[in-house]
C-alpha positions in Angstrom: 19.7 197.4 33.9 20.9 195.3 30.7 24.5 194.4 31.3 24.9 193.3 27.3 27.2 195.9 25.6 26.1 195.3 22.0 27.3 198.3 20.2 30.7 198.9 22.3 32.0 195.5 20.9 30.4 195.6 17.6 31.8 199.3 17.3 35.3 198.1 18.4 35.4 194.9 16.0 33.5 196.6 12.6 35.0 199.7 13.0 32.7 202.7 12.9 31.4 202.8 9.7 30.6 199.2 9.6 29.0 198.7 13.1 26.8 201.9 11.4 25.6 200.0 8.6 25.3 196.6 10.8 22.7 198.7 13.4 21.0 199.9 10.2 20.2 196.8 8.9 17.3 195.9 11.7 19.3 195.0 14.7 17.6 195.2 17.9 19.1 198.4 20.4 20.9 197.6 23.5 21.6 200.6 25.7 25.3 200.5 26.1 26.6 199.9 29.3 28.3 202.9 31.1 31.8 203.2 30.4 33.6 202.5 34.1 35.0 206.3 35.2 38.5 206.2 35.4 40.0 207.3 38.8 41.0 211.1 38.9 44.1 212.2 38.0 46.4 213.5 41.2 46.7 217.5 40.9 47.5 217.9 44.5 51.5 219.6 45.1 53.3 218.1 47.6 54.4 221.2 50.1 57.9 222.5 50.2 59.6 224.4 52.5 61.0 227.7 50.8 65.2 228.1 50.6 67.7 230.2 51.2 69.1 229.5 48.3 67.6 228.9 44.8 69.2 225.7 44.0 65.8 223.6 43.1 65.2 220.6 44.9 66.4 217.4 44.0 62.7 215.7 42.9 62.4 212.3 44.5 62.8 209.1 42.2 59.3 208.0 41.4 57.8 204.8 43.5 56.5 201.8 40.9 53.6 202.7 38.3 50.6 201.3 39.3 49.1 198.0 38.2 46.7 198.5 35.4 43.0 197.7 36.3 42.4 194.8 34.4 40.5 194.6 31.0 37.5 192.6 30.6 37.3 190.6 27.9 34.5 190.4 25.8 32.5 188.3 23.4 30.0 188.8 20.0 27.7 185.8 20.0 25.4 185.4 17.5 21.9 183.8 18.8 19.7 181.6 16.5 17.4 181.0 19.6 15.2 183.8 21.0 16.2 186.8 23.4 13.7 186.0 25.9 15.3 182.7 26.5 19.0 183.8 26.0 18.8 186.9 28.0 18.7 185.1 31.6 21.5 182.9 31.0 23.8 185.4 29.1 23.7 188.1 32.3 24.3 184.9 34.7 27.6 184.4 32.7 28.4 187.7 32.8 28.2 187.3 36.0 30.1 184.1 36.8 32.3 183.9 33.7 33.9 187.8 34.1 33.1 188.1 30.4 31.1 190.9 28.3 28.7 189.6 26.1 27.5 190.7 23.0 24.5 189.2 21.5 23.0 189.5 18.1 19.6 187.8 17.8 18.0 186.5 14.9 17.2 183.1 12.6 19.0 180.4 13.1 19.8 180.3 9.0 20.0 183.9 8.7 22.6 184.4 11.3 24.9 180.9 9.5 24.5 183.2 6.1 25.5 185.9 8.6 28.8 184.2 9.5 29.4 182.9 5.5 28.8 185.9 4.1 31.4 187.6 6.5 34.0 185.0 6.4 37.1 186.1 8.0 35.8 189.2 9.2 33.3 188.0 11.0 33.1 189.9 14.4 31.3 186.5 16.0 33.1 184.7 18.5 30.3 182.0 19.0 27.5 180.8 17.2 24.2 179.3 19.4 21.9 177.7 17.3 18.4 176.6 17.2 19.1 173.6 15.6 21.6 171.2 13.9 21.5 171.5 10.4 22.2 175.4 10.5 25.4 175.0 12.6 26.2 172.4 10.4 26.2 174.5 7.5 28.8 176.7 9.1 31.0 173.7 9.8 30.9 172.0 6.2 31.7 175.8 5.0 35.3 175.8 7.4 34.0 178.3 9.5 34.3 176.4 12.7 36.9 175.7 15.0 37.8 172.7 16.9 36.0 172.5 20.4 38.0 171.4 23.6 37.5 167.5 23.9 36.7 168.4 27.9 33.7 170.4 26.1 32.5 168.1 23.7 33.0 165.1 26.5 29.8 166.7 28.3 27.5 165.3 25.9 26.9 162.1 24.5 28.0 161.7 21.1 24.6 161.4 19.2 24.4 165.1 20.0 27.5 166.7 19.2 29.2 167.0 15.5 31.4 163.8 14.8 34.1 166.0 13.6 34.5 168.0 17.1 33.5 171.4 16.3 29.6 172.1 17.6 28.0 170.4 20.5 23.9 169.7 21.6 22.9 172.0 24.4 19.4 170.8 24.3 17.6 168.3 22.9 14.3 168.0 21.3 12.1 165.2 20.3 9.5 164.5 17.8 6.7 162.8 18.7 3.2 161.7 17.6 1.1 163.3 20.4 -2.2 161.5 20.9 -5.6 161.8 22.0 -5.8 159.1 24.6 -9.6 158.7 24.1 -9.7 158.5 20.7 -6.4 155.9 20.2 -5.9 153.0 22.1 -2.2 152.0 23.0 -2.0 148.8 20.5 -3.0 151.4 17.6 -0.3 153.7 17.9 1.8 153.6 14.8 5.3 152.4 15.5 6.8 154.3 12.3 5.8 157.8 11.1 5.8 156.1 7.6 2.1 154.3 8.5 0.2 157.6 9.2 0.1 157.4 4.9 -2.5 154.2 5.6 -5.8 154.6 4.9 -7.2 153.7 8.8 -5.5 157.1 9.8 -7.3 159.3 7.0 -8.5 162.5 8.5 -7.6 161.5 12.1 -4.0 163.8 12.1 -2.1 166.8 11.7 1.4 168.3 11.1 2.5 172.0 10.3 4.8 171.9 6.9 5.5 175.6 7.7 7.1 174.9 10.6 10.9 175.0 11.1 10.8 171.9 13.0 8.7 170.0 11.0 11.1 171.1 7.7 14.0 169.7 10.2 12.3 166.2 10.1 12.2 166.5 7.3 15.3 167.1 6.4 16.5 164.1 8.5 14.0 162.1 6.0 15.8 163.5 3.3 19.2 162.6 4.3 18.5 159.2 5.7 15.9 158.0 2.6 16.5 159.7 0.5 14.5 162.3 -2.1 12.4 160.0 -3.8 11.0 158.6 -0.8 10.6 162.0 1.1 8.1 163.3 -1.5 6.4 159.9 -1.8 5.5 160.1 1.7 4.7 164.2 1.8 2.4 163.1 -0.8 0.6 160.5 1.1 0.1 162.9 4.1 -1.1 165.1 2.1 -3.4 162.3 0.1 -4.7 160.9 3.3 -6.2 164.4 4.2 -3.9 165.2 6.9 -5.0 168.4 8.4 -3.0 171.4 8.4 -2.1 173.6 10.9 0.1 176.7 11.2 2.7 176.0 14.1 3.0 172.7 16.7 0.7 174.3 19.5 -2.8 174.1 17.9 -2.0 171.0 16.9 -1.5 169.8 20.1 -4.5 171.7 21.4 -6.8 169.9 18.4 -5.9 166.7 19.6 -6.6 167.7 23.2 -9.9 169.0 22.3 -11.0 165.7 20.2 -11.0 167.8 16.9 -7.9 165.1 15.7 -7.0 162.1 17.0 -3.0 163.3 16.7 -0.1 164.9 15.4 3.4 165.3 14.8 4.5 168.0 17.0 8.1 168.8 19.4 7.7 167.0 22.7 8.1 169.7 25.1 4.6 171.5 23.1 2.5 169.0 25.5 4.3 169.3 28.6 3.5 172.8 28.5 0.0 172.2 28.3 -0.2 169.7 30.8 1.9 171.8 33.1 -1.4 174.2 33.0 -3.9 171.6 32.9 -2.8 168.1 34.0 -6.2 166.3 33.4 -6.1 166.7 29.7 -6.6 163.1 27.6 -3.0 163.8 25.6 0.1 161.7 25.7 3.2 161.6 23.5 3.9 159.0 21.9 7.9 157.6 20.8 8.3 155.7 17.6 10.2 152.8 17.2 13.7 153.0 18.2 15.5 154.5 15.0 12.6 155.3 13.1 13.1 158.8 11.6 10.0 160.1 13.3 11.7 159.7 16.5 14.7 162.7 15.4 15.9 164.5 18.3 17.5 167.6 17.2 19.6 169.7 19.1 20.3 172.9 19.9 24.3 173.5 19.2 26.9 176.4 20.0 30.0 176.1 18.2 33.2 178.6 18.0 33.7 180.6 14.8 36.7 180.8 13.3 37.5 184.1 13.2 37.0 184.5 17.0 39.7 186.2 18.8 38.8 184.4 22.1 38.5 180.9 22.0 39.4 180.3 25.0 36.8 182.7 26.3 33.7 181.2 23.7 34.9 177.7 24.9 34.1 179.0 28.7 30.2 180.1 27.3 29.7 176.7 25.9 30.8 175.2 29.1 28.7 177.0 31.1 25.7 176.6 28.7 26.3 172.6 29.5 27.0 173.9 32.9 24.6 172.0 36.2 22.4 175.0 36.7 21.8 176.4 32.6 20.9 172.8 31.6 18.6 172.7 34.6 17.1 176.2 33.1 16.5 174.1 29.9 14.5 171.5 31.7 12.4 173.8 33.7 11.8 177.1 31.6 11.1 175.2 28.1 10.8 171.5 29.0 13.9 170.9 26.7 15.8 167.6 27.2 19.4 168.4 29.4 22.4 167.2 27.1 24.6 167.5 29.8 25.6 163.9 31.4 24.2 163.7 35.0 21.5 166.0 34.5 18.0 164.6 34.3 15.1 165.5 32.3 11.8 166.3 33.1 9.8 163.6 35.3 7.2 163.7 32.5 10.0 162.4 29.7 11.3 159.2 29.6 15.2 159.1 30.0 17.4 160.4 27.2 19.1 156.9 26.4 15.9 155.2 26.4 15.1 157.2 23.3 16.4 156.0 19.9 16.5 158.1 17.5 18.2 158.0 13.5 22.0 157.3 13.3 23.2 159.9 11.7 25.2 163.4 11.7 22.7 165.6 12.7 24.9 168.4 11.1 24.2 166.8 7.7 20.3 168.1 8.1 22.1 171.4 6.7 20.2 171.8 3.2 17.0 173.6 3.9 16.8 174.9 0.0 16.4 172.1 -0.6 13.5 170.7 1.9 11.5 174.0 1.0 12.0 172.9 -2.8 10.4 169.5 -2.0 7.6 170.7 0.0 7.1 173.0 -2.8 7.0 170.1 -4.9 4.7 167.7 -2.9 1.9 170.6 -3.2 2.3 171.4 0.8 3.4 175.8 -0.1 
């Protein structure tokens, strides 16, 4: 049985009308939860002896009303990352947290415009996105509030917004995944800027449709600027870098021989390998601060609007919590943000990787990325 109450809450915060026109427009049916019955009303009449005279009785002063049962209190959030994944961890803290919890699913962009578009009416109390740059649209907007420093004090501060109002939940890293058959170790690049050279015509591939890839390069973007973004999108592209829909076939391509690499999310391999260990693949780390080396984040963050802070901040908490970051780890290979919490035995340790210095919030214009790839030829 689903214990997310979708409808109740939006009903409650849009008003009926509203909450119509929100279920219309493509959001995913939750069967409500049943309502809790409410104890029966007393209709039993105390006996009375008859009298002999018809004086009525004096009634009895009435005992203390009863203590109201307690109301739960519930939460909207709005989910950039998928339902499958989400699901688990929302009924757990249910569960643990006392709360009800609402969850609209969708794109991680579509659900920031979401919360713009809505502005103080927005019924979300939290925002979980798949990545950095959409949360960080929401923050340079005002729609954010300020976290609880014993929230953002979880997570090392390459991960959370330097202005306190979203935090990493899990990270993850690009890499150049490798062939180990076809490259020797002293011939892996040590920048993603050399893959333009002519000795690695042919030999790799990328996946410019892909939201993760458009992160990078974003990250590109805001650390080089334009100029050199689409200098470098056109050298891929020159060099006859191979083009693939999504970061698993590349990875399997470079597997199979069919390339000798790519630029793919870290956790892509470890998957593979989890199902067949013997495969000649590795992943390969840049150079430490080399923009191929971006870590991006997953992020919650509380929305402005919300009713319940206090109640959102508890989410987040848990989300950083021992056994959700350890869900991370397992179920999608995802580096743990939370301090103390260690990553998978296949990934080197978090603060052995160097990424970019920068806000990873400022990765925010994506109009902008899809405009340059448009430009470089890649759509």
């Amino acid at each position: 049985m689903r214990l997310v109450n979708r409808r109740r809450i939006l009903a409650a915060a849009l008003g009926g009308g509203s909450a119509a026109l929100f279920w219309a427009c493509g959001e995913e049916a939750v069967a409500p939860a049943p309502a809790p019955t409410p104890p029966p009303a007393s209709t039993s009449v105390p006996d009375v002896a008859p009298a002999s005279n018809p004086e009525p009785a004096v009634a009895e002063a009435p005992g203390p009303a009863p203590e109201p049962a307690p109301v739960q209190q519930s939460l909207l959030l709005y989910s950039g990352r998928n339902e499958d994944l989400v699901a688990p961890l929302i009924e757990q803290a249910q569960a643990e947290l006392g709360l009800e919890i609402g969850v609209r699913y969708g794109s991680s962009a579509g659900q920031a415009a979401a919360i713009l578009e809505e502005g103080d009416s927005s019924p979300a109390d939290l925002f979980y996105s798949q990545d950095a740059g959409s949360i960080g649209a929401l923050q340079k907007a005002g729609r954010l509030s300020d976290l609880p420093q014993t929230v953002l004090d979880l997570v090392d501060p390459r991960f959370r917004s330097r202005d306190g109002q979203w935090v990493g939940i899990s990270g993850r890293a690009r890499v150049f995944v490798y062939n180990t058959e076809l490259i020797a170790a002293d011939e892996l690049p040590q920048s993603v800027t050399e893959l333009t050279e002519s000795s690695w015509e042919g030999r790799t591939g990328w996946a410019p449709g892909n939201g993760s890839f458009q992160a990078f390069v974003s990250a590109m973007r805001e650390l080089h600027g334009d100029d050199a973004t689409i200098e470098w999108l056109r050298g891929m592209d020159a060099n006859d870098t191979r083009v693939y829909p999504k970061n698993t076939p590349i990875v399997e391509a470079t597997c199979l021989g069919e390339i000798d690499g790519g630029l793919v999310n870290h956790y892509y391999l470890l998957r593979r390998l989890a199902q067949e260990p013997d495969l000649p693949c590795a992943n390969h780390f840049f150079a430490d601060g080399d923009v191929g080396n971006l870590i991006n984040v997953s992020s919650a963050g509380i929305v402005k609007s919300s009713q319940s802070p206090g109640a959102a901040a508890a989410l987040i908490g848990f989300l950083l919590s021992a056994p959700a970051q350890s869900y991370f780890r397992d179920k999608t290979f995802e580096y743990p943000l939370a301090a103390g919490i260690e990553p998978d035995a296949a990934l080197p340790p978090l603060e052995t990787v160097q990424g970019p210095d920068f806000d990873l919030g400022d990765m925010d214009d994506l109009d902008g990325t899809l405009a340059l790839l448009e430009s470089a030829g890649l759509f």
